[in-house]
N, C-alpha and C positions, 0 to 999 in steps of 0.2 A: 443894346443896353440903354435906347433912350436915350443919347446924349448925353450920357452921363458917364464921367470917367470915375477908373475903378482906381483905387490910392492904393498902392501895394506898400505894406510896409513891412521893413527888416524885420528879421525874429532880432529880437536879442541877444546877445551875446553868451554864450553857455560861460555858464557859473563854473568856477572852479576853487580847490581849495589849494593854495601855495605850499608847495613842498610835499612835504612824503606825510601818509597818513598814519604812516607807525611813530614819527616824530611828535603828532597830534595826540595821540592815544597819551605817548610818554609824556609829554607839555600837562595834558589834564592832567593826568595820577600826580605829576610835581605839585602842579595848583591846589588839587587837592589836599597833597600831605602839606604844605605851605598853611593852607587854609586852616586846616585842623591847628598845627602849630599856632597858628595867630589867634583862634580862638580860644584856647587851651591859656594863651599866653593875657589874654582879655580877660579869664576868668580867675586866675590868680592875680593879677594886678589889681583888680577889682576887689578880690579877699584881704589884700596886704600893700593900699595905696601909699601908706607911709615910705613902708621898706621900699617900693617901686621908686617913688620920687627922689628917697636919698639918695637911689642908685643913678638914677638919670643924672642928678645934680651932679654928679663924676663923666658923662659923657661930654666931650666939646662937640661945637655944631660945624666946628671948621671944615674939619677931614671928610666926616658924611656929606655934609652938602657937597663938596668937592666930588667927590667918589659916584653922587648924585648924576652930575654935570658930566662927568665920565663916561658914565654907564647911557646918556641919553645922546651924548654925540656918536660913543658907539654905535647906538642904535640909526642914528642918521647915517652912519658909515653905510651901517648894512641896507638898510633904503635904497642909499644911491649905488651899490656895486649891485643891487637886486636891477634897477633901470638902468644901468650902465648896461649889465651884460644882456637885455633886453634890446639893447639899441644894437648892440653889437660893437661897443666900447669897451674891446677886452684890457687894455693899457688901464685905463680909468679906473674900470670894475675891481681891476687887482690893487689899486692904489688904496681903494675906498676898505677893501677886506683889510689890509695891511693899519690902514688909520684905525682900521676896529680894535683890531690887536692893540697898538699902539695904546689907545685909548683902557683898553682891556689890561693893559702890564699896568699902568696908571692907574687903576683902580686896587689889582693886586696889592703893589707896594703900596698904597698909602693903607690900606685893611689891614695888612701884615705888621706898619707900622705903628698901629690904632691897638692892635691884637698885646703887639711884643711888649709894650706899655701897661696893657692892664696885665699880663703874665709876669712882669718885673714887680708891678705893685703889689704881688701874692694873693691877683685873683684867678681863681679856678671854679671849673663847675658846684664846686662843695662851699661855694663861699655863701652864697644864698639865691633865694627862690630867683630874686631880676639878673643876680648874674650866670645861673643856669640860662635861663633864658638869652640874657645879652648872649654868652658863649655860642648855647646852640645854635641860635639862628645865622648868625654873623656866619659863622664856620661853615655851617651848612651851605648859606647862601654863595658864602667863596667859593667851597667846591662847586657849587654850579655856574660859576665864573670860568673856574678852569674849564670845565668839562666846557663851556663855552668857545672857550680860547682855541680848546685842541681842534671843536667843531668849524669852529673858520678857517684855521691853521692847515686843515685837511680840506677842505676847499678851495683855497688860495694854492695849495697845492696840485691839484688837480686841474685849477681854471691855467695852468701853464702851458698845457697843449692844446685848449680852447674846446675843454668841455661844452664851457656854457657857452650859452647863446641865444638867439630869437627862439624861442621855442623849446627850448631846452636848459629851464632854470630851475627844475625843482633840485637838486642840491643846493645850489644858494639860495633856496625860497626856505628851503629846512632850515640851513643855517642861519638865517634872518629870522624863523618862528620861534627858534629857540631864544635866539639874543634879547629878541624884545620879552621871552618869557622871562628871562634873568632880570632885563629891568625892570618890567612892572612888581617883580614881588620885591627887586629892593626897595620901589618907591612906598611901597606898603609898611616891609620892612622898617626904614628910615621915618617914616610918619607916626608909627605905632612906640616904635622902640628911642627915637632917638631925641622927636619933636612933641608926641601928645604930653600935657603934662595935665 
């Protein structure tokens, strides 16, 4: 070769996508139906800014920011029990799922609280156009807190006889794709509905 050395270099590391891809299929269709809802909810606000802002003027900023802050260290939970059980720090891993939960009932009850407040004041979906909206989104978005909750819950479950591990994390990759899918539409959620004015 002439004196001339040949530089071998590594391939790259094969791409991969985290967690299970029927979890991804369901994450979009959610984004989706989200998406449609917040535009839907854009275009009546837009028709009827008055009525939108009297109604905001009745939201406090306490609880949602709070509920915010919730939903975002869950998300760090799920992070780190995703590198824990990578390392092979199952003790850790299961602390970190458990803090998500934790985090996760935390957000529940203060929604619940937020909820039972405007259902004492005698609002309901029939009261008008931004509390149809506040209602349906909120509710909706809880349920996909639980259906959260249960998804970690049956993880954390499972990582007790040391499922996971180096090479072996797509169930807690699933449960992590979800969770962050909950927070980013509450961040959305909470911008649109609680904070735009």
């Amino acid at each position: 070769m002439n004196g001339q050395s040949l530089e071998l270099t590594a391939a790259p590391p094969a791409r991969h996508i985290p967690g299970d891809l029927a979890m991804w299929c369901f994450i979009l269709a959610e984004l989706a139906v989200f998406g449609v809802f917040f535009l839907v909810y854009g275009v009546y606000r837009r028709q009827q800014p008055a009525l939108f802002a009297e109604g905001q003027s009745h939201l406090a900023l306490l609880l949602p920011t709070l509920n915010t802050l919730l939903l975002i260290a869950g998300s760090a939970c799920m992070v780190a029990a995703v590198k824990r059980f990578a390392l092979d720090r199952q003790a850790a891993a299961r602390r970190a799922l458990l803090l998500a939960m934790v985090f996760g009932s935390g957000f529940l009850l203060c929604k619940l609280y937020e909820l039972a407040g405007k259902f004492m004041a005698g609002i309901s979906l029939s009261s008008n156009d931004f509390w149809m909206f506040y209602l349906s989104l909120t509710v909706f978005h809880f349920l996909h807190v639980v259906l959260g909750m249960v998804i970690v819950a049956a993880v954390w479950w499972m990582a007790r006889d040391g499922r996971y591990g180096p090479g072996r994390l797509d169930g807690v990759e699933t449960a992590a794709a979800y969770w962050h899918m909950v927070d980013l539409v509450w961040l959305v959620l909470f911008a649109l509905v609680y904070v735009a004015r």
